[in-house]
MDAnalysis code that builds the backbone (N, CA, C; Angstrom):
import MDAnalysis as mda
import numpy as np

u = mda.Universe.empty(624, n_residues=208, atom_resindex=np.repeat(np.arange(208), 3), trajectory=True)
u.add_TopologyAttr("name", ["N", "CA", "C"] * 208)
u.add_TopologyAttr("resid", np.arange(1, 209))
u.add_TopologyAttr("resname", ["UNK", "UNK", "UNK", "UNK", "UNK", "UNK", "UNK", "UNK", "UNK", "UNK", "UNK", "UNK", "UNK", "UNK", "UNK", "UNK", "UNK", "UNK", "UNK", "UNK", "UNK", "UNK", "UNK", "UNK", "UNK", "UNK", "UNK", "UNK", "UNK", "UNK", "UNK", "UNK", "UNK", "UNK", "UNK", "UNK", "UNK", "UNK", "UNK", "UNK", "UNK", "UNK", "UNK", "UNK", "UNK", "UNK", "UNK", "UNK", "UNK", "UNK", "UNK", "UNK", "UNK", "UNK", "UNK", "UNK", "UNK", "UNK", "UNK", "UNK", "UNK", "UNK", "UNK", "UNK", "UNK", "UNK", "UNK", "UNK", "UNK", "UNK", "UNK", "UNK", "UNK", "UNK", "UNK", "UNK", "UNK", "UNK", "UNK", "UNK", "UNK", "UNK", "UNK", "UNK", "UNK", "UNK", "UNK", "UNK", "UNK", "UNK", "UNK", "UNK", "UNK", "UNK", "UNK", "UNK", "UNK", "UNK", "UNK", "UNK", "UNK", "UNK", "UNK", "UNK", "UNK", "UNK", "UNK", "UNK", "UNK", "UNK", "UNK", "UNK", "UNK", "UNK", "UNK", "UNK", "UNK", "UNK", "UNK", "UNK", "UNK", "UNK", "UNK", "UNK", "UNK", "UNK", "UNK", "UNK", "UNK", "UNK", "UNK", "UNK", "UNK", "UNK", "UNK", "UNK", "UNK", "UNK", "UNK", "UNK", "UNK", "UNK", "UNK", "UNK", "UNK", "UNK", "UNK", "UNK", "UNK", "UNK", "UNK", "UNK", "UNK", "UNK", "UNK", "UNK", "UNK", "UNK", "UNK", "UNK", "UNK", "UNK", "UNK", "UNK", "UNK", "UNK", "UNK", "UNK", "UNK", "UNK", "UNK", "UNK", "UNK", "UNK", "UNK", "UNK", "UNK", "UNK", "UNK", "UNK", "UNK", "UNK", "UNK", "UNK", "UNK", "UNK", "UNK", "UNK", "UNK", "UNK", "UNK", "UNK", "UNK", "UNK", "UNK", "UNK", "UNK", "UNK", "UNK", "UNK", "UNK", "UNK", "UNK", "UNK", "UNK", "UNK", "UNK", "UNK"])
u.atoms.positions = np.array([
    [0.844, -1.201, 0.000],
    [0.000, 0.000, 0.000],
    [0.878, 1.249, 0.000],
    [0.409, 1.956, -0.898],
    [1.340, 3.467, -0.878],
    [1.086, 4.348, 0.008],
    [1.692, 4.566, 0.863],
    [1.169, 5.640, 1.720],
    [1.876, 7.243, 1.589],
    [2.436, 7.270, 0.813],
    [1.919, 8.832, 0.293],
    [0.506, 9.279, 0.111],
    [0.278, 10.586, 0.577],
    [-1.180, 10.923, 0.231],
    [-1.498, 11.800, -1.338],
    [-2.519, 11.388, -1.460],
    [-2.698, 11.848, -2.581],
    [-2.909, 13.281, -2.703],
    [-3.011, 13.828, -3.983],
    [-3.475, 15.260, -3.624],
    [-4.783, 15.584, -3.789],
    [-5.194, 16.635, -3.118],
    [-6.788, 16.872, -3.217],
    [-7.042, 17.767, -3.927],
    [-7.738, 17.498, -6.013],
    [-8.151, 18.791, -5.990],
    [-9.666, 18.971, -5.513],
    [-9.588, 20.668, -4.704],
    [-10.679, 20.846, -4.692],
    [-11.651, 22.059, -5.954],
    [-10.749, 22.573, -6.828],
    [-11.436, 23.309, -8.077],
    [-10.883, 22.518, -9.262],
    [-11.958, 22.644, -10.184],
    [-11.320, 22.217, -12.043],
    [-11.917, 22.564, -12.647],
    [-10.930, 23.415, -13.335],
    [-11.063, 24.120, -14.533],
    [-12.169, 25.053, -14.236],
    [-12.158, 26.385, -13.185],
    [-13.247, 27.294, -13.030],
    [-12.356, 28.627, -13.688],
    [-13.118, 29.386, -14.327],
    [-12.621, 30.148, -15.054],
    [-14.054, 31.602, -15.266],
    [-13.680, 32.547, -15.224],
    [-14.908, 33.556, -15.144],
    [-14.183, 35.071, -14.459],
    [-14.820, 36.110, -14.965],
    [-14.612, 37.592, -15.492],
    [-15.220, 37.848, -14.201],
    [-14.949, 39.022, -13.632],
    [-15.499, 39.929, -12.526],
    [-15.454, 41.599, -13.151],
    [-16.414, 42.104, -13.740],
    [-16.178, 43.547, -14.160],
    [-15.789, 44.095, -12.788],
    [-15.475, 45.622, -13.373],
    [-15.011, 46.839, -11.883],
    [-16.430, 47.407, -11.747],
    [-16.516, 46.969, -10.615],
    [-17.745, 47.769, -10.336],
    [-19.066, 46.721, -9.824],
    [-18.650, 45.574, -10.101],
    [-19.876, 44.581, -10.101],
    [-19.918, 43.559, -8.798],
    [-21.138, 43.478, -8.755],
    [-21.130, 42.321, -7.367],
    [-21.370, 41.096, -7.909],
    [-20.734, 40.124, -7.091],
    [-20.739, 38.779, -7.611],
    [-21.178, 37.717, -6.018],
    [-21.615, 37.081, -6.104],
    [-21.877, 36.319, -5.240],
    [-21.865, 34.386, -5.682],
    [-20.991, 34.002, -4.783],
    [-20.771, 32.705, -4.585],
    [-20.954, 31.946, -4.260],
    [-21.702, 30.696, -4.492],
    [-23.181, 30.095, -3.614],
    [-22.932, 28.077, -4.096],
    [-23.586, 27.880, -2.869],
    [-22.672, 26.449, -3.644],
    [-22.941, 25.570, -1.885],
    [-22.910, 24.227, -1.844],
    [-23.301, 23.979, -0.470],
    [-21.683, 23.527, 0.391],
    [-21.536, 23.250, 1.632],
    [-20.709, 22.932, 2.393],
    [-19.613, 21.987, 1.878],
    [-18.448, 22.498, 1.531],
    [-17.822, 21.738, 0.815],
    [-17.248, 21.725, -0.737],
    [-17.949, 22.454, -1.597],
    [-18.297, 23.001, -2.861],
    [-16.735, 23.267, -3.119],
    [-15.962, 24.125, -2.184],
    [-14.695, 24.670, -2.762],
    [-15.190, 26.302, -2.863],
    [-15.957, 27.095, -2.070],
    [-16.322, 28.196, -2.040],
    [-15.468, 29.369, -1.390],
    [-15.028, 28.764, -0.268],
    [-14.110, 29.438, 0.065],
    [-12.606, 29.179, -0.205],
    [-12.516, 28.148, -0.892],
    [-11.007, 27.677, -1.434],
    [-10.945, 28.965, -2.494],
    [-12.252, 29.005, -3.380],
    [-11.678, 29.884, -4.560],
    [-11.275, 31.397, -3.982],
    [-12.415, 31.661, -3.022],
    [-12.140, 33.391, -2.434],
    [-11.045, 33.390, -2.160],
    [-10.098, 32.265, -1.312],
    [-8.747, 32.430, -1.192],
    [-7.895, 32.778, -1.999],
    [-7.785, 32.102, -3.196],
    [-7.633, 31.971, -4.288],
    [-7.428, 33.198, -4.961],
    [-8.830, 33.925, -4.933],
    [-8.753, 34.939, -5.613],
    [-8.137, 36.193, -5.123],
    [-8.116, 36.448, -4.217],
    [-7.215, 37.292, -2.979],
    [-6.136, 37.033, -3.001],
    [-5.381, 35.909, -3.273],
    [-4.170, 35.544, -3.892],
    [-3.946, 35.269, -1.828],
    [-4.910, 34.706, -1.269],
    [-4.173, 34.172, 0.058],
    [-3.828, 32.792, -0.078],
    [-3.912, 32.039, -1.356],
    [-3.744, 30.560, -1.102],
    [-3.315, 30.681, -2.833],
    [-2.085, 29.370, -2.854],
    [-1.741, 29.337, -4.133],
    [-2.324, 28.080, -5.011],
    [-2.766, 28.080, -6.289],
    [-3.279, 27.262, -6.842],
    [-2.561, 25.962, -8.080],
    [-2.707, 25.091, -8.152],
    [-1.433, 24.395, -8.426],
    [-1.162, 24.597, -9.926],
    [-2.787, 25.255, -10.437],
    [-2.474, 25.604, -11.777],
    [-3.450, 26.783, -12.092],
    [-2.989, 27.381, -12.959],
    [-3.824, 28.640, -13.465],
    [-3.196, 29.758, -12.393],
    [-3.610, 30.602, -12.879],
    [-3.527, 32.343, -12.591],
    [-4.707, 32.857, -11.981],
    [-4.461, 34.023, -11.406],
    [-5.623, 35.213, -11.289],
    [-5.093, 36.498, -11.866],
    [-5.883, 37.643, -12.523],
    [-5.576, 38.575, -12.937],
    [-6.248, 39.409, -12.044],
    [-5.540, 40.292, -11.364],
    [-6.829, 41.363, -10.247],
    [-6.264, 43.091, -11.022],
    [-6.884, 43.784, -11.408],
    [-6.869, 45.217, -12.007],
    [-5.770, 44.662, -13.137],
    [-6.014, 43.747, -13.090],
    [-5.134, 43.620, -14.762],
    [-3.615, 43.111, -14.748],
    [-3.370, 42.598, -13.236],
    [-1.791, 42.220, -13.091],
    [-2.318, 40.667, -12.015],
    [-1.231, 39.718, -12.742],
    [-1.205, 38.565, -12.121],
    [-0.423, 38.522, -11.086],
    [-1.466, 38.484, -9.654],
    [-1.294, 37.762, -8.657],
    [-0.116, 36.841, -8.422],
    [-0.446, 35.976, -8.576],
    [0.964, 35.049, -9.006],
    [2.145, 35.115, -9.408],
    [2.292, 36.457, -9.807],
    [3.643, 36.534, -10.511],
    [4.680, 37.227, -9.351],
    [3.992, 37.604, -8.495],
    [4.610, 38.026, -6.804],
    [5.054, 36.539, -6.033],
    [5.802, 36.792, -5.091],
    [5.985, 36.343, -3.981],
    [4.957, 36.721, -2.884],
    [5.079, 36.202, -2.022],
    [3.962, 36.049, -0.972],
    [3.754, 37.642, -0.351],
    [5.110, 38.535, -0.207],
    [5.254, 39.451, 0.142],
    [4.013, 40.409, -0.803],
    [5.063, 40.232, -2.443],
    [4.553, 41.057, -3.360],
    [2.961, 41.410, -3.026],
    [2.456, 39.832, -2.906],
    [0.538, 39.359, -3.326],
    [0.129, 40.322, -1.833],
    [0.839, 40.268, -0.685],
    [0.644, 41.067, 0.429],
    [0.263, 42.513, 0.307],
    [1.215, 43.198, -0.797],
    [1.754, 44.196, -0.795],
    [0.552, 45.265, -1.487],
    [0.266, 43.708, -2.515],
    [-0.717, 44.491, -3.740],
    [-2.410, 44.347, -3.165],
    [-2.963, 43.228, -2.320],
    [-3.611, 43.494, -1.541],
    [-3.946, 44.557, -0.454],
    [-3.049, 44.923, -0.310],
    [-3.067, 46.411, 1.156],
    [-3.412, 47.205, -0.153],
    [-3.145, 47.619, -1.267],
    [-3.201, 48.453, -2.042],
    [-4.584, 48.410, -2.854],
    [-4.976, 46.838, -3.082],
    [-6.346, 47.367, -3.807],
    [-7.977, 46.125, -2.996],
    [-7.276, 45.929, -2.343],
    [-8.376, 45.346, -1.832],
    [-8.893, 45.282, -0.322],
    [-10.148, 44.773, -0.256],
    [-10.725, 45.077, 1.235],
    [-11.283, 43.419, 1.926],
    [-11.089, 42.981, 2.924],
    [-11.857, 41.805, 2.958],
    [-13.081, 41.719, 4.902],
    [-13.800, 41.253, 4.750],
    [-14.875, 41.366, 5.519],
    [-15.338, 39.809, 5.807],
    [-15.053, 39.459, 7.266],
    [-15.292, 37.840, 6.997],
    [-16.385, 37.520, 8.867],
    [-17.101, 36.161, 8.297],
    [-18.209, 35.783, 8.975],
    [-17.511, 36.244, 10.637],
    [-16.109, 36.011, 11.238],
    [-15.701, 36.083, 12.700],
    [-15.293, 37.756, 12.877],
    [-15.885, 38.518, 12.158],
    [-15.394, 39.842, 12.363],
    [-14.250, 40.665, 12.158],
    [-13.316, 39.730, 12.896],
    [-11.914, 39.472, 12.806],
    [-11.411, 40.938, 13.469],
    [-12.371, 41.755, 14.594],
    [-11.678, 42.631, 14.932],
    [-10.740, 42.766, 16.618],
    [-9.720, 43.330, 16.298],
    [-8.693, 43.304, 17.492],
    [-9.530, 44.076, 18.724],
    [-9.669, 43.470, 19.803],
    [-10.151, 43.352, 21.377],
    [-9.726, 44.586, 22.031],
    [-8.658, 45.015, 21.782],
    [-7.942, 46.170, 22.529],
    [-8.277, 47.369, 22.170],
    [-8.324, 47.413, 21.103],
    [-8.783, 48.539, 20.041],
    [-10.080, 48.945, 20.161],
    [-10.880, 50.180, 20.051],
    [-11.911, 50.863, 20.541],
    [-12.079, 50.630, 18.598],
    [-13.800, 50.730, 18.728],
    [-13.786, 50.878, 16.638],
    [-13.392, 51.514, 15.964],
    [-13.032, 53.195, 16.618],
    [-12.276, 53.674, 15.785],
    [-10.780, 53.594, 15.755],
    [-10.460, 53.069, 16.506],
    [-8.970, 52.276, 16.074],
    [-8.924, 51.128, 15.388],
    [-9.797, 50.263, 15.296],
    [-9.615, 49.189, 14.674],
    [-9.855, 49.805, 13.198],
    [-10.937, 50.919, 12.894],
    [-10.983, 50.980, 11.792],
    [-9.522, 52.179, 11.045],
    [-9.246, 52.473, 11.743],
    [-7.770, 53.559, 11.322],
    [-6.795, 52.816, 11.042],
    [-6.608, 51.291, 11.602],
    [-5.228, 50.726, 11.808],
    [-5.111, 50.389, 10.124],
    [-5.914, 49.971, 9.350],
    [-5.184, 49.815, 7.730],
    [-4.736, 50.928, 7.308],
    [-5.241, 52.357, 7.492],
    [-4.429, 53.510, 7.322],
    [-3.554, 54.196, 7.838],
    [-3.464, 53.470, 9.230],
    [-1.645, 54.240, 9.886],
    [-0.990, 53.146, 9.392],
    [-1.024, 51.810, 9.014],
    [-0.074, 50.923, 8.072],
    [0.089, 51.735, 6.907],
    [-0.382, 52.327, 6.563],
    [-0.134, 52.822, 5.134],
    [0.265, 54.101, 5.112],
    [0.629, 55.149, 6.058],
    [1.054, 55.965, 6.829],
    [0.032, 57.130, 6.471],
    [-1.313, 56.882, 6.135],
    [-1.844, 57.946, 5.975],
    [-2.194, 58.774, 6.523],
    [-1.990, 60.772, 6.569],
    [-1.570, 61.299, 7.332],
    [-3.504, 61.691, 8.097],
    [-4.279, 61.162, 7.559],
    [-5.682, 61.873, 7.697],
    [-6.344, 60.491, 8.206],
    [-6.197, 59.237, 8.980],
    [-6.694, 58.292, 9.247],
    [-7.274, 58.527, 10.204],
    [-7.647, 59.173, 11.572],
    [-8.603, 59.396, 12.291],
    [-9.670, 60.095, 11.228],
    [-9.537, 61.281, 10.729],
    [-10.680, 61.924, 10.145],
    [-11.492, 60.759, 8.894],
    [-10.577, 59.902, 8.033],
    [-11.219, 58.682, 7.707],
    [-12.322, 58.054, 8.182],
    [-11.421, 57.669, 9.045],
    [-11.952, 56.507, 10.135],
    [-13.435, 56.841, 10.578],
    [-13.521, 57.808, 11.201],
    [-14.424, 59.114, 11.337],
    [-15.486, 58.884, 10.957],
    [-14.995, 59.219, 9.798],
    [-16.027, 59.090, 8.224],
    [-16.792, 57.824, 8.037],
    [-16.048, 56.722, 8.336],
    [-16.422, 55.694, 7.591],
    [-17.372, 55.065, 8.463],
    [-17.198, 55.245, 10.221],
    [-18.170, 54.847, 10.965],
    [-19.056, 55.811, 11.101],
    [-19.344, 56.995, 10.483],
    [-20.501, 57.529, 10.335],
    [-21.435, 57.319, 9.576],
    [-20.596, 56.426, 8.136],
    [-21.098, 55.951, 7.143],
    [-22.156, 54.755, 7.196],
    [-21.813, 53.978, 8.439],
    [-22.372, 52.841, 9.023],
    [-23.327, 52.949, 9.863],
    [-23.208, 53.855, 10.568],
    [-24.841, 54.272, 11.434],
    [-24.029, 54.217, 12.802],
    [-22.075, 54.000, 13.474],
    [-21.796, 53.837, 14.443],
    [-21.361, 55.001, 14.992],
    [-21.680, 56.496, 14.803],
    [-21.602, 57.519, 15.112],
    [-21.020, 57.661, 16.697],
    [-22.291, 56.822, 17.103],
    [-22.079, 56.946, 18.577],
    [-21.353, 56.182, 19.605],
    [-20.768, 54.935, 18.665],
    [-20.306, 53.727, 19.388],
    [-18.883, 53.712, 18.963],
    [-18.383, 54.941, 18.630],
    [-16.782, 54.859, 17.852],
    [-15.883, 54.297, 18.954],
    [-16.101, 55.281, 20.437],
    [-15.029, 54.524, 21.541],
    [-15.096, 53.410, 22.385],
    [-16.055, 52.518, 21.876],
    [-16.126, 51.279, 22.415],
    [-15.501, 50.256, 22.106],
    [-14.835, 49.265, 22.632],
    [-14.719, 48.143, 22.348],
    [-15.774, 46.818, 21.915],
    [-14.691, 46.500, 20.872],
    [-15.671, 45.164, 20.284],
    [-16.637, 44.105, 21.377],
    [-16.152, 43.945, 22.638],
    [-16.763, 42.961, 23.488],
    [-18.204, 43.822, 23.674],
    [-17.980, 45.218, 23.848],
    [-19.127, 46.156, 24.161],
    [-20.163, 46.397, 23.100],
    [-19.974, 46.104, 21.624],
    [-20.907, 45.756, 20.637],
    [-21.757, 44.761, 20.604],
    [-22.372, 44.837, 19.585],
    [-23.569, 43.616, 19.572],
    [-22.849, 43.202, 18.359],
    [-23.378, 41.897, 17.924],
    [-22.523, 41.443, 16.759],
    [-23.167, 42.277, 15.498],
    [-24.143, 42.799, 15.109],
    [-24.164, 43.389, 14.044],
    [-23.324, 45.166, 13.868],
    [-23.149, 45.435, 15.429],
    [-22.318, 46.485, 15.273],
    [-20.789, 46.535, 14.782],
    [-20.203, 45.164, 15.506],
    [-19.519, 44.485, 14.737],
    [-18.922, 44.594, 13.479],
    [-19.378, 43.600, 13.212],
    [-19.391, 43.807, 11.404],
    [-19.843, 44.547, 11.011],
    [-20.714, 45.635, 11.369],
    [-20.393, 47.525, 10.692],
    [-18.997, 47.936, 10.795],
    [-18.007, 47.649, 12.068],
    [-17.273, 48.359, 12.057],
    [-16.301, 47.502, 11.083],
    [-16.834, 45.989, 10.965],
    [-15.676, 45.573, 10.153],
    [-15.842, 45.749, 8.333],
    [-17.013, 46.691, 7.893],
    [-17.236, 46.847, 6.929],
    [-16.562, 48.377, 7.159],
    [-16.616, 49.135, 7.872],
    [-16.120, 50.143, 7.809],
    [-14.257, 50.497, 7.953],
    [-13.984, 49.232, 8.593],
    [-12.828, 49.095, 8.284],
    [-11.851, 48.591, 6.673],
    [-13.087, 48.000, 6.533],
    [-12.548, 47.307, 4.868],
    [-13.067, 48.332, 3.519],
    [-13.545, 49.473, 4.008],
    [-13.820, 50.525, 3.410],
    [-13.380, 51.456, 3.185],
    [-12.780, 51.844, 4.732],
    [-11.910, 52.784, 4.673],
    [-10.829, 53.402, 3.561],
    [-10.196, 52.510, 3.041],
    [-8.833, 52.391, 2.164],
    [-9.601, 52.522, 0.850],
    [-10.174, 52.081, 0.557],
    [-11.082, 52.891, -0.633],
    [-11.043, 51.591, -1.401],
    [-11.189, 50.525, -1.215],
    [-10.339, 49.087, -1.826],
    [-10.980, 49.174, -3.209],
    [-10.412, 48.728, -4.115],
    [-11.264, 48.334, -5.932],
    [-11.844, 47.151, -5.661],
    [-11.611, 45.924, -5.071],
    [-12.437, 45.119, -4.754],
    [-12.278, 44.555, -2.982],
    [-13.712, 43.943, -3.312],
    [-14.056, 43.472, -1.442],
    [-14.290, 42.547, -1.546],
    [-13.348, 41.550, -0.818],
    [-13.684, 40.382, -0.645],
    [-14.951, 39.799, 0.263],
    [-15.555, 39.329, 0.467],
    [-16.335, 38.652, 1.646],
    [-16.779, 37.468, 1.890],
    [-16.782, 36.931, 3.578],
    [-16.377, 35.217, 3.413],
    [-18.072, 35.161, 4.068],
    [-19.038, 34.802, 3.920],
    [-20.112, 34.227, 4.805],
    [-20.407, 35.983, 6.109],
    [-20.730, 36.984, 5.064],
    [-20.326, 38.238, 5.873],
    [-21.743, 38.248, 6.754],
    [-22.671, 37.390, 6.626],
    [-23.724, 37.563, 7.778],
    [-23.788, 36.230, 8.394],
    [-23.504, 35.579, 8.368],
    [-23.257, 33.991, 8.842],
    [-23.034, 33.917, 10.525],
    [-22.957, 34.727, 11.343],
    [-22.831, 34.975, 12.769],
    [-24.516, 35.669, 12.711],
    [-24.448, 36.273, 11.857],
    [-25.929, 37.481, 12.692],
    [-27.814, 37.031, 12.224],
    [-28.159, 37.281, 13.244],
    [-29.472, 36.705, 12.720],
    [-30.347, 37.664, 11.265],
    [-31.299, 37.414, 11.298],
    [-31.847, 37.664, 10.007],
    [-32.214, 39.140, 9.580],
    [-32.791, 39.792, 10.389],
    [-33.051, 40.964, 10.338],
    [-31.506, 41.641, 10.493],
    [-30.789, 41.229, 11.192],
    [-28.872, 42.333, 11.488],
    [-28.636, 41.843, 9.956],
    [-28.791, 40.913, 9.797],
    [-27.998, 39.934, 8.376],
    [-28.405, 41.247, 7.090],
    [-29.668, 40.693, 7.439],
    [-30.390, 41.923, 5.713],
    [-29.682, 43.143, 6.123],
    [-29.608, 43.655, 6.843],
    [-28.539, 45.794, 7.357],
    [-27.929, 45.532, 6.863],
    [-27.240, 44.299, 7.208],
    [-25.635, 44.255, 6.852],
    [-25.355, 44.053, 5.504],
    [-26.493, 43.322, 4.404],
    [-26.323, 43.684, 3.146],
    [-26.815, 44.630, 2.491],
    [-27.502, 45.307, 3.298],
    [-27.826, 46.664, 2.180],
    [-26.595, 47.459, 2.374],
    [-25.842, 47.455, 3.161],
    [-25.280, 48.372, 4.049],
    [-23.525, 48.139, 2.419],
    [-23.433, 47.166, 2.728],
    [-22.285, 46.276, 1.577],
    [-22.813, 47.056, 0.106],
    [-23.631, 46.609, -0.630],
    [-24.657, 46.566, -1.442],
    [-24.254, 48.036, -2.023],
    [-24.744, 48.797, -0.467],
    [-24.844, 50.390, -0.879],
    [-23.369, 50.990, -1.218],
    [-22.676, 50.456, -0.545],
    [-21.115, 50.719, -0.391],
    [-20.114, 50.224, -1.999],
    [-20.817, 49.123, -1.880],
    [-20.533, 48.843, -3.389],
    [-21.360, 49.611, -4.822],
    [-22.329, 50.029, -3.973],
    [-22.838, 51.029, -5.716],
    [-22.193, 52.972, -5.694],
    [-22.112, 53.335, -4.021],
    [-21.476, 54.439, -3.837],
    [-20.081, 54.729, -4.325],
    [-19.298, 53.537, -3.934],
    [-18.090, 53.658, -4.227],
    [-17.351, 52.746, -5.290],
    [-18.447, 51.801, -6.378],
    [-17.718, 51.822, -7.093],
    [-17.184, 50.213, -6.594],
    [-16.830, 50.023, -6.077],
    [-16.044, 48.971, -5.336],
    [-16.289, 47.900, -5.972],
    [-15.879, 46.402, -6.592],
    [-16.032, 45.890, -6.659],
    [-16.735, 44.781, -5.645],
    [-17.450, 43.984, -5.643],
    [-17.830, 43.059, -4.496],
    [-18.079, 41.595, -5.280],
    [-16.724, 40.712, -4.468],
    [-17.062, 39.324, -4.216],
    [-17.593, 38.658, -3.375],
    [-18.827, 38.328, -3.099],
    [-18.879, 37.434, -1.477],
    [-19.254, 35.980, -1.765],
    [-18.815, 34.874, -0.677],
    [-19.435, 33.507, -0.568],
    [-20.584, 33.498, 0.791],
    [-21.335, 32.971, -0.010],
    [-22.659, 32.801, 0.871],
    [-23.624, 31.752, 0.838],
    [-24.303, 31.460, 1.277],
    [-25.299, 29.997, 1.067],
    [-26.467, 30.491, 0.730],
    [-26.819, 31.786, 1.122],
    [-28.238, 32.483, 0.951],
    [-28.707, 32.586, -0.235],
    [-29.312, 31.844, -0.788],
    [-29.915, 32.573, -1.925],
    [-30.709, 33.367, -2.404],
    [-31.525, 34.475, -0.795],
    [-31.974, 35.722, -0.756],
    [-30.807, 36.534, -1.370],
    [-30.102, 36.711, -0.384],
    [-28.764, 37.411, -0.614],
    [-28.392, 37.993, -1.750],
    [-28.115, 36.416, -2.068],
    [-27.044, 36.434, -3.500],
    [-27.505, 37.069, -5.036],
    [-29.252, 36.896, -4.787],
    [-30.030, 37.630, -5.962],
    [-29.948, 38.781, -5.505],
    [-29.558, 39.604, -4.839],
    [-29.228, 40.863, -4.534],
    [-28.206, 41.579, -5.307],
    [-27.395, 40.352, -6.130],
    [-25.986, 40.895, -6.533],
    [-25.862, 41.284, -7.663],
    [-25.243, 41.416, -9.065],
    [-25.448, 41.483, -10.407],
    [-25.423, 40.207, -10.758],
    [-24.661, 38.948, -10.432],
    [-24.532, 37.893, -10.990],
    [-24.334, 36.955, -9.705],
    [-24.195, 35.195, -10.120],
    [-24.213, 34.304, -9.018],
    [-23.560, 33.366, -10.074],
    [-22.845, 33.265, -8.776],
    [-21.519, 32.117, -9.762],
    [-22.022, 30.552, -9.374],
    [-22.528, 29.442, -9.053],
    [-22.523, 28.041, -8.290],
    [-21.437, 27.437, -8.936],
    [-20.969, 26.807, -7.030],
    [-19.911, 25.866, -7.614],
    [-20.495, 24.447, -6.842],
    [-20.235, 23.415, -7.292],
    [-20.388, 21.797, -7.030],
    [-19.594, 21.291, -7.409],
    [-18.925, 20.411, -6.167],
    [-17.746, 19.446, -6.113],
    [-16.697, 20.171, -7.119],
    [-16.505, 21.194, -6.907],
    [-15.527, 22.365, -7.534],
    [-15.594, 22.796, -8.365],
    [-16.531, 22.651, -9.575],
    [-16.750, 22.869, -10.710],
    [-17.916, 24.269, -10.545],
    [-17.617, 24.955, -11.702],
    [-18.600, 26.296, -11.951],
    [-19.918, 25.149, -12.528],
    [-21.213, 25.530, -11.844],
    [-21.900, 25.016, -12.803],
    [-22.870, 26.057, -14.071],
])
């Protein structure tokens, strides 16, 4: 018996266009390879074959650094655990991608962007002191901030119940027709996802 393991693919042969400006949504059941591709396309995971092209330059053709580098620069990502730092009051969590980038106006940003969200009043609180849909306002307002060309998103209401869930996509939705932004998200909803310009399904890795 060979006990080398084999390899697993989990995509073949998926291939498909994202205009600037357009929302796309990714829908497909547990397992599908849904979030393998978002990785993928973010250039956080490498693929054993094929490319991605993001604003017209391949991903791939960087080192891990490079794909780092060019991400801080054009993209935003927003995922189901919030993913925001504990210590940090919201408006620090939402400033910190712009003092990485040394921008000299990141409080007045920041500012901005949770006003944009409806958290006007909840800027100096900490995340434990939110409710989870305040949450993920601030983590949309953080992935906004930077002005990204596209937004990634992993299962971006998948913590919040139904009524926070729907805010939280108009809220995306709106952000993506105001600014232009591109929007990718994976989701199971298929309320949702007819919300978007297009819907990609994937099964057992394949686009269907």
């Amino acid at each position: 018996m060979n006990g080398e393991a084999q390899p697993l693919a989990i995509l073949h042969e998926v291939s498909f266009t994202v205009e600037a400006g357009e929302s796309l949504a990714i829908l497909g059941a547990s397992g599908s390879g849904k979030s393998t591709l978002l990785g993928l396309l973010a250039g956080l995971d490498s693929p054993s074959s094929g490319t991605v092209y993001l604003d017209g330059t391949d991903i791939f053709a960087f080192d891990e650094d490079g794909r780092a580098r060019l991400r801080g620069r054009l993209a935003g990502f927003v995922f189901q655990s919030f993913q925001l730092l504990p210590a940090l009051t919201a408006l620090e969590n939402v400033m910190l991608p712009l003092e990485l980038y040394g921008a000299h106006d990141a409080r007045a940003r920041a500012t901005e962007a949770l006003e944009r969200v409806g958290l006007a009043p909840r800027m100096s609180h900490l995340p434990k002191h939110l409710s989870g849909g305040e949450q993920q306002r601030v983590a949309i307002a953080r992935a906004f901030v930077a002005r990204p060309k596209i937004l990634f998103a992993d299962e971006p209401t998948g913590n919040l119940d139904a009524a926070t869930g729907s805010q939280i996509i108009e809220l995306m939705l709106e952000l993506n027709c105001t600014q232009q932004t591109t929007l990718i998200l994976v989701t199971h909803d298929e309320a949702l996802a007819r919300r978007c310009n297009r819907q990609l399904h994937l099964a057992a890795g394949r686009v269907m």
